[in-house]
C-alpha positions in Angstrom: 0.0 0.0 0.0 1.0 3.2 -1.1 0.9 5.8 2.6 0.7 9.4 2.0 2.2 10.2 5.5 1.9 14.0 4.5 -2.0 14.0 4.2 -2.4 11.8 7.2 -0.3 13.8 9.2 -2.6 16.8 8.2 -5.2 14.9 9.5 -4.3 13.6 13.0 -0.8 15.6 13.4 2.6 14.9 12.3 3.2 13.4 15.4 0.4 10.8 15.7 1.3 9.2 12.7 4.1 6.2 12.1 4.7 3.8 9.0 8.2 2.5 10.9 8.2 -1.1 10.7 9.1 -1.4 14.3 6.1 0.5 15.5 3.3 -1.2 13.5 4.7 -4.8 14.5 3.6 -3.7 17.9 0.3 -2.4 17.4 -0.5 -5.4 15.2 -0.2 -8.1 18.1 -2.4 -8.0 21.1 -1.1 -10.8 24.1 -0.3 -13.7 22.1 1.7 -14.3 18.8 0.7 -15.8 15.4 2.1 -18.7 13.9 3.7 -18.5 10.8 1.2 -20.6 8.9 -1.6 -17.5 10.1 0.7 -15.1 7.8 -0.3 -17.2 4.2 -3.9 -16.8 4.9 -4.1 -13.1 6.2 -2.2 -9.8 6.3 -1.5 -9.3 10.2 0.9 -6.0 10.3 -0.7 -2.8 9.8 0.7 0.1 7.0 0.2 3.0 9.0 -0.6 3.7 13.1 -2.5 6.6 13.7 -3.6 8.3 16.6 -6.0 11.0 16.7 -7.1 13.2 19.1 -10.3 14.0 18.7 -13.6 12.8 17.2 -13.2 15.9 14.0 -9.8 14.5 13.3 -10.8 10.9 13.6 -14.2 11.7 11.0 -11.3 13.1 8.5 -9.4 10.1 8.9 -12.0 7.7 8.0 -13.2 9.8 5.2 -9.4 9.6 3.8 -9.6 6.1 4.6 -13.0 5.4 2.5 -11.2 7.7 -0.6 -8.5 5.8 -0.8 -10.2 1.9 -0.1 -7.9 1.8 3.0 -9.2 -0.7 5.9 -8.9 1.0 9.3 -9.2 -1.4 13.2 -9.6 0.5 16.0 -7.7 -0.4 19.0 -7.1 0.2 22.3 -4.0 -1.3 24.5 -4.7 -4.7 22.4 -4.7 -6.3 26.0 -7.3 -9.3 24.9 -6.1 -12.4 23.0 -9.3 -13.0 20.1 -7.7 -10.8 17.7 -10.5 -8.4 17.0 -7.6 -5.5 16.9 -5.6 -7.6 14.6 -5.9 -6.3 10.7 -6.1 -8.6 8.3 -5.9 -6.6 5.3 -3.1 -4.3 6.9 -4.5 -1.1 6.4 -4.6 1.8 9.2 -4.3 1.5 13.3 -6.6 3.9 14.9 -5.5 3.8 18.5 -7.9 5.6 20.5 -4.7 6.0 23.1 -5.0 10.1 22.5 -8.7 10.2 23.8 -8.8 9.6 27.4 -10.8 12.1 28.5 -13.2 12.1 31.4 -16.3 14.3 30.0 -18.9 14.1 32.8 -20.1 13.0 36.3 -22.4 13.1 38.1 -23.7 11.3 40.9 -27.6 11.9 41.3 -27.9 10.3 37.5 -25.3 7.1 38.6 -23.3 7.8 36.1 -20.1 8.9 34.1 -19.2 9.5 30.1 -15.2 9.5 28.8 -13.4 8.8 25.8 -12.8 5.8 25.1 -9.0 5.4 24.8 -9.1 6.2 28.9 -8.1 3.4 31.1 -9.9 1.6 33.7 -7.3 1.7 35.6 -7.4 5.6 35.8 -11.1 5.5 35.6 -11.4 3.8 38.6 -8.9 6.0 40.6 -11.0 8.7 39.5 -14.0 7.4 40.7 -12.8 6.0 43.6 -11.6 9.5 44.7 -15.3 10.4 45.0 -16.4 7.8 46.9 -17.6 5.5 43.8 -16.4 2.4 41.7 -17.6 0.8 39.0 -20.4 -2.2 38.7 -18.3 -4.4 36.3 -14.4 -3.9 34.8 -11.9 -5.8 33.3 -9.2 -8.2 34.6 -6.2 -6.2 32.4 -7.8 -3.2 34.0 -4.2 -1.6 34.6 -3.6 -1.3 30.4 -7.1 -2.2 28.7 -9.3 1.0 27.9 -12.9 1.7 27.7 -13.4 1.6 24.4 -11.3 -2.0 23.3 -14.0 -3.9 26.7 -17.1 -2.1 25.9 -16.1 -3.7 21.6 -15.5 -6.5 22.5 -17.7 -7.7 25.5 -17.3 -10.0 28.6 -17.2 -11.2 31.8 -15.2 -9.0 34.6 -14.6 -8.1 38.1 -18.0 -7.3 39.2 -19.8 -9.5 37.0 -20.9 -11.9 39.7 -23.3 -9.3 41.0 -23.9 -7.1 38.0 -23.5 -9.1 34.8 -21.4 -8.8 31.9 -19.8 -5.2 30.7 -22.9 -4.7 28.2 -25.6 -4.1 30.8 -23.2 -1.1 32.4 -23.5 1.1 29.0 -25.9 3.7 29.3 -24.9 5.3 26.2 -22.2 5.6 23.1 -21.0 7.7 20.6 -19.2 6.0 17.4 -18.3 7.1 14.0 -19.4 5.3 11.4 -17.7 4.2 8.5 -19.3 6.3 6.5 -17.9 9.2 8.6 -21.1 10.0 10.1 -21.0 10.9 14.3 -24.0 9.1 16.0 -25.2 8.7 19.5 -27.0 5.5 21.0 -28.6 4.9 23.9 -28.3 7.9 26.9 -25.0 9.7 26.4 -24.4 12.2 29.0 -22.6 15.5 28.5 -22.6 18.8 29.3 -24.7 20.1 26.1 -23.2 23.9 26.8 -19.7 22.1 25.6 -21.0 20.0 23.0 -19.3 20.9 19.8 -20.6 17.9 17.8 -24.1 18.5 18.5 -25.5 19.5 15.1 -23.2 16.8 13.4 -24.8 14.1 15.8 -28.3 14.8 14.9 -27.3 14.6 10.9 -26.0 11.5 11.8 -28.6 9.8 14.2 -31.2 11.5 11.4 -29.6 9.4 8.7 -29.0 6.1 11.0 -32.4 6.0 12.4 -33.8 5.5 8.7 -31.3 2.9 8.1 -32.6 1.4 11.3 -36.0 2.1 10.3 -35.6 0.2 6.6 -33.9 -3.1 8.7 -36.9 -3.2 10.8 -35.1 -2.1 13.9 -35.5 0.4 16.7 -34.0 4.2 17.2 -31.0 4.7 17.9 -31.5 5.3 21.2 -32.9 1.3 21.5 -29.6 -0.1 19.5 -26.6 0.5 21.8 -26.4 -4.1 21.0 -25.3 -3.2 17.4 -21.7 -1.2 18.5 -21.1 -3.3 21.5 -19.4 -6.3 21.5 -18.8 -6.0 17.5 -15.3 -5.1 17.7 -15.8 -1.5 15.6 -16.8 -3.4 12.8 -20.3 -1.2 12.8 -18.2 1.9 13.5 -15.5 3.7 16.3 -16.2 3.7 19.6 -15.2 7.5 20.6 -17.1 8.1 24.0 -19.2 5.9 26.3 -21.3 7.0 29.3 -21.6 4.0 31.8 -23.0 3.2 35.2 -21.2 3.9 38.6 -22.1 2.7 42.1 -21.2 3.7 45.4 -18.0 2.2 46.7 -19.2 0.4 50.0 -17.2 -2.1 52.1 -14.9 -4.3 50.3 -14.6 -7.8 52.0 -12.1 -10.1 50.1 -12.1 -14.0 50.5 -11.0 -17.2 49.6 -11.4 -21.1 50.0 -9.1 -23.6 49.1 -10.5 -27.1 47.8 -9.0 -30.5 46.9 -11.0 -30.7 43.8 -13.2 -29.2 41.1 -16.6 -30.6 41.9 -16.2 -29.4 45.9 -15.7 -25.7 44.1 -18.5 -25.9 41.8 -20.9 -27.4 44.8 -19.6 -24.6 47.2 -19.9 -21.5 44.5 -23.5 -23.1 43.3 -24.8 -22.8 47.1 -23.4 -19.5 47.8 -24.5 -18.2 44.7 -28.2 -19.6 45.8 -28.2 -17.4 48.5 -25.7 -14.4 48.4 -24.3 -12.4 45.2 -20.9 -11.5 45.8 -19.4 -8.4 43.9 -16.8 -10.7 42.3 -16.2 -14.7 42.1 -13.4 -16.5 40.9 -12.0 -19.8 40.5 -8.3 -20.9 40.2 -7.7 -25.0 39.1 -4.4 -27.1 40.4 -2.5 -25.8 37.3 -3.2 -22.6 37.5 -2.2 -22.5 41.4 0.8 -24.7 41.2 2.1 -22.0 39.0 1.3 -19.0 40.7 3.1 -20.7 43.8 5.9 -21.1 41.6 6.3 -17.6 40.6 5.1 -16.4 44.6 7.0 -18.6 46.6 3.5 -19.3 48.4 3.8 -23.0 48.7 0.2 -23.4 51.3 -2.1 -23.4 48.4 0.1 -24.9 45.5 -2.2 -27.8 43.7 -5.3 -26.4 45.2 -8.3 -25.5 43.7 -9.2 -21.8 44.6 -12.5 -19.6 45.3 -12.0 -16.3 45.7 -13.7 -12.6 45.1 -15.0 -10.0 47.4 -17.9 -8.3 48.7 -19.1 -5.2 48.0 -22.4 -4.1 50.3 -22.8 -2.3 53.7 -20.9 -3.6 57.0 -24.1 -5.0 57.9 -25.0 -7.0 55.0 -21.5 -7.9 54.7 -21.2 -9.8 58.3 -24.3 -11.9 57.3 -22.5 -12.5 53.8 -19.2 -13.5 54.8 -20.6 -16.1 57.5 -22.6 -17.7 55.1 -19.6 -18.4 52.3 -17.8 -19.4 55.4 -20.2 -21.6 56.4 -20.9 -23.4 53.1 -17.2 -23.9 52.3 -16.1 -25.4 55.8 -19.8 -27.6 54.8 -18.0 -28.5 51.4 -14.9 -29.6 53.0 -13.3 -26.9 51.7 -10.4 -24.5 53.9 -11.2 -20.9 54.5 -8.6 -18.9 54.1 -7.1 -16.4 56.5 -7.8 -12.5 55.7 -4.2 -11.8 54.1 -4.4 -14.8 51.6 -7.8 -13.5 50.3 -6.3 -10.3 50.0 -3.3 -11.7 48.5 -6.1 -13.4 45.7 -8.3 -10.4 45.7 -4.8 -8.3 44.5 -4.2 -11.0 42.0 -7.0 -10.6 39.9 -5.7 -7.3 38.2 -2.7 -9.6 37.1 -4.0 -13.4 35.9 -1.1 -12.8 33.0 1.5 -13.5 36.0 1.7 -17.0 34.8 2.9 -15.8 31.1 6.6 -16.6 32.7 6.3 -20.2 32.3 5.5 -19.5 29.2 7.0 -17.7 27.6 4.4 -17.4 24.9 0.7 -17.7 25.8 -2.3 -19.3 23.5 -5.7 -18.4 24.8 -8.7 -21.0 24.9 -12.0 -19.3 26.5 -15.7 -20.5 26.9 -18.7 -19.3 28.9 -20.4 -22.6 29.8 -23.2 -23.3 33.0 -21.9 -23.4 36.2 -22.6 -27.2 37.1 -20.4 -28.3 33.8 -17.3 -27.1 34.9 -15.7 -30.5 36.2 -16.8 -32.4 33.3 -14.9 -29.6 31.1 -12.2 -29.4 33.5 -11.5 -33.3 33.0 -12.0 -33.1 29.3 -9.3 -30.5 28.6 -7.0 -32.1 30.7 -7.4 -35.3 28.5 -7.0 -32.9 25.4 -4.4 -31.1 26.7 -2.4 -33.6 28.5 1.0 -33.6 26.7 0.9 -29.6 26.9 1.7 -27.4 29.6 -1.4 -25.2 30.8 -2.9 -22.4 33.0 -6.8 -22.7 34.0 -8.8 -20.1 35.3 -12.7 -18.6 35.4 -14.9 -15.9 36.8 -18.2 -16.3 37.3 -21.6 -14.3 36.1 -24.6 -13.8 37.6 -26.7 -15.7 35.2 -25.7 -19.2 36.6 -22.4 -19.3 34.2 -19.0 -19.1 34.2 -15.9 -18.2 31.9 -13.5 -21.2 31.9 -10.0 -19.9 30.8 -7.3 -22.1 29.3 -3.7 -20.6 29.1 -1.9 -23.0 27.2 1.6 -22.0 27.6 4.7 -22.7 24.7 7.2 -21.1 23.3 6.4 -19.3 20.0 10.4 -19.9 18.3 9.4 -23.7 18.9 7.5 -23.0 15.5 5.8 -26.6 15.0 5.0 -27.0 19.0 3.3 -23.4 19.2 1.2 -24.1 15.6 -0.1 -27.7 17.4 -0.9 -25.6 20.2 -2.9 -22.8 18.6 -4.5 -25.8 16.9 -5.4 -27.2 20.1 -7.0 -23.8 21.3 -9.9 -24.2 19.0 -10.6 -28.0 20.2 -11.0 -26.5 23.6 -13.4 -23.6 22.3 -15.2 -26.1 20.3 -15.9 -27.9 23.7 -18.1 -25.2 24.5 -21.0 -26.4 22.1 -20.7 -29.6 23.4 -21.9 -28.6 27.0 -24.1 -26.2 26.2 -21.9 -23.1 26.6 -20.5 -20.8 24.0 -17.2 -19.6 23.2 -16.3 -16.7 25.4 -15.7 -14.1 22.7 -16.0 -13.7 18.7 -12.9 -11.6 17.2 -10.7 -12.7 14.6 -10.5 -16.5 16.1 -14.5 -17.6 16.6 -16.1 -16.5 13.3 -17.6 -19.6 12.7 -19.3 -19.4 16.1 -20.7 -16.1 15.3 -23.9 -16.8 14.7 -24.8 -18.9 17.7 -22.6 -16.3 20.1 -25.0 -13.5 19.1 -28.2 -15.1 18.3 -29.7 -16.0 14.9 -31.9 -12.8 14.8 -29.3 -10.8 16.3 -26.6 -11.9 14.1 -29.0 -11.8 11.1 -29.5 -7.7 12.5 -25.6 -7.2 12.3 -24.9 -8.7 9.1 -28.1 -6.5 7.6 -26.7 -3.2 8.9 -22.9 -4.0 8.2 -24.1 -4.0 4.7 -25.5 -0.8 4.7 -22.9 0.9 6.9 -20.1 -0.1 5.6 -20.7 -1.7 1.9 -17.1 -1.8 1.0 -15.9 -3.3 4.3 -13.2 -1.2 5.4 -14.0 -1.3 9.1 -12.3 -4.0 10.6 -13.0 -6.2 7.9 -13.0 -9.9 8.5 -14.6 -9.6 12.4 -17.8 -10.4 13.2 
């Protein structure tokens, strides 16, 4: 591809633009590596990173972009592992790193809007400044943004009470890939500062009638079609979402000889009590992070952790009863420094990347009850290879079931087998009625059951109409 680096540095600025080889290497990977044999079949390095600073500059981009038949993939930190920020085409990086903004609070309406390249990290120390936290955010939460978990969907801490990251988004503002600046849902902003106001109701003018034509609802009703879809509908660029008051955190954790003790133990507590945050750690997983800890006490254990988040009051009854249930379950209740320990762990489950020291991701959301069976039949799989497993669980009476399988990506034929091996574990899914845990580059073919036959049926309809020649991260969804 032929880069004009003059005109796209008249766009976004001289200095948020780079063709160096070096620095579009790194903003085409996200945690894992490729195989070699992934190169023959798609273009995975980018021609140009950009990184604009505003919504005007990011409209002028695309426009360029849709001029010159140039894909563009938004990204954030690229801190999830399904390659929905990889290109495939090459094309243009929009990193939404330069907008990370926080553009209104306010506490009576529960709620806050930013930019989307903003951290959670530094979201959350915002918040928390004021007294408030967040109802669900991610495990990477120290690097992922805003805008790269509200694309792409999932579980995270939080979710046990409050669901998955969806059902927090009150509102969001995207460029399409037309160039057009739309609003869905509620977005909250102070209207004396809103510059894009008259471009916003052009835009939502022309989208509702595309809405209207697919048989859908306004815009304000179809937040589902730019969340979760990895920017393939359009650019994330600001997102208002739910807040909640930062009460009493209580942190604990239960050690167990098995699986099927866990699973009974989270099942009954669950029954009775929502935790803010549940987690589960398998004998793999454990052994290694004792390894890298030196904490040998738990080492081979199977672990339930997460916290609490409620008044002193309802927090007393809370913890007795997971106490209770877990000493019922033969499990061990651990003492208040080791659940602090695993409640300060959860910000960092990429620890175990050392044994690595290249990581293949294999995730599924599956029902609650299942997880032994799944745990015994990727062990069997995945018995000649060296692995990390891990889950968090929802509110909904399921769970993510995370499978690090960890290898050594200059052992080229070793690390293909085991990228090969991460699909046969996602494929499990189906087979105990669960569903692979995200879509991105990796799960295509799952696509369909992932987001519902009339819902995928909705996206493929309105990706036609948005963007007809597929420049927005093309291949996704």
């Amino acid at each position: 591809m032929t880069v004009d680096d003059l005109r796209i540095g008249d766009i976004v600025g001289a200095d948020n633009v780079s063709t160096t080889p070096e620095t579009c290497m790194i903003y085409s990977k996200d945690v894992t590596s490729l195989p070699d044999l992934v190169h023959q079949i798609i273009s995975p390095r980018f021609d140009v990173v950009t990184k604009p600073v505003d919504v005007p500059s990011l409209q002028n981009l695309i426009l360029f972009a849709i001029e010159k038949g140039i894909p563009v993939v938004p990204r954030g930190n690229g801190t999830s592992g399904w390659g929905g920020a990889i290109p495939t085409r090459g094309g243009f990086c929009i990193s939404l790193s330069g907008m990370s903004e926080i553009l209104y609070f306010n506490e009576f309406e529960s709620a806050v809007t930013v930019e989307t390249g903003i951290t959670w990290r530094d979201l959350l120390t915002f918040l928390e400044r004021l007294g408030y936290t967040l109802p669900v955010y991610p495990s990477s939460a120290t690097a992922a943004t805003v805008g790269g978990f509200v694309a792409s969907g999932g579980l995270g801490i939080g979710s046990t009470h409050n669901g998955d990251i969806l059902k927090q988004v009150l509102g969001i503002e995207a460029v399409l890939p037309n160039g057009k600046i739309v609003r869905l849902g509620n977005v909250l902003l102070d209207s004396k500062n809103d510059i894009l106001k008259e471009k916003v109701e052009e835009g939502n003018e022309w989208l509702s009638m595309q809405l209207s034509a697919a048989g859908l609802g306004t815009p304000e009703q179809e937040t589902r079609l730019f969340t979760g879809t990895y920017g393939t509908l359009g650019i994330i660029t600001k997102v208002t979402l739910k807040i909640i008051p930062n009460l009493q955190l209580i942190p604990f954790a239960c050690a167990f000889e098995n699986m099927t003790h866990l699973v009974k133990t989270a099942s009954r507590i669950l029954s009775i009590v929502k935790p803010y945050y549940m987690r589960f750690l398998t004998d793999e997983y454990t052994s290694k992070l004792s390894d890298l800890k030196k904490y040998e006490n738990e080492s081979g254990m199977y672990i339930l952790t997460g916290a609490l988040l409620d008044t002193i009051y309802n927090n007393e009854d809370n913890i007795e009863i997971i106490e209770t249930t877990s000493n019922e379950e033969n499990g061990t209740v651990l003492n208040e420094k080791r659940a602090l320990y695993y409640w300060n762990e959860r910000l960092y489950p990429l620890r175990i990347k050392r044994h690595g020291p290249s990581l293949i991701p294999a995730e599924m959301l599956a029902p609650l009850e299942m997880l032994p069976e799944i745990l015994k039949k990727t062990k069997k799989e995945l018995r000649n290879s060296k692995v990390a497993i891990e889950g968090m669980l929802s509110n909904d009476g399921t769970a993510s079931f995370m499978v690090w399988i960890l290898d050594d990506e200059r052992k080229k034929f070793s690390f293909t087998i085991g990228w090969y091996r991460s699909f046969q574990i996602a494929a499990l899914a189906e087979r105990f009625g669960g569903l692979p845990y995200a879509i991105g580059l990796w799960n295509g073919r799952h696509a369909r059951k992932y987001y519902g036959n009339d819902s995928y049926n909705d996206l493929k309809a309105m990706k036609k109409k948005l963007d007809p020649n597929e420049i927005m991260n093309p291949v996704k969804v």
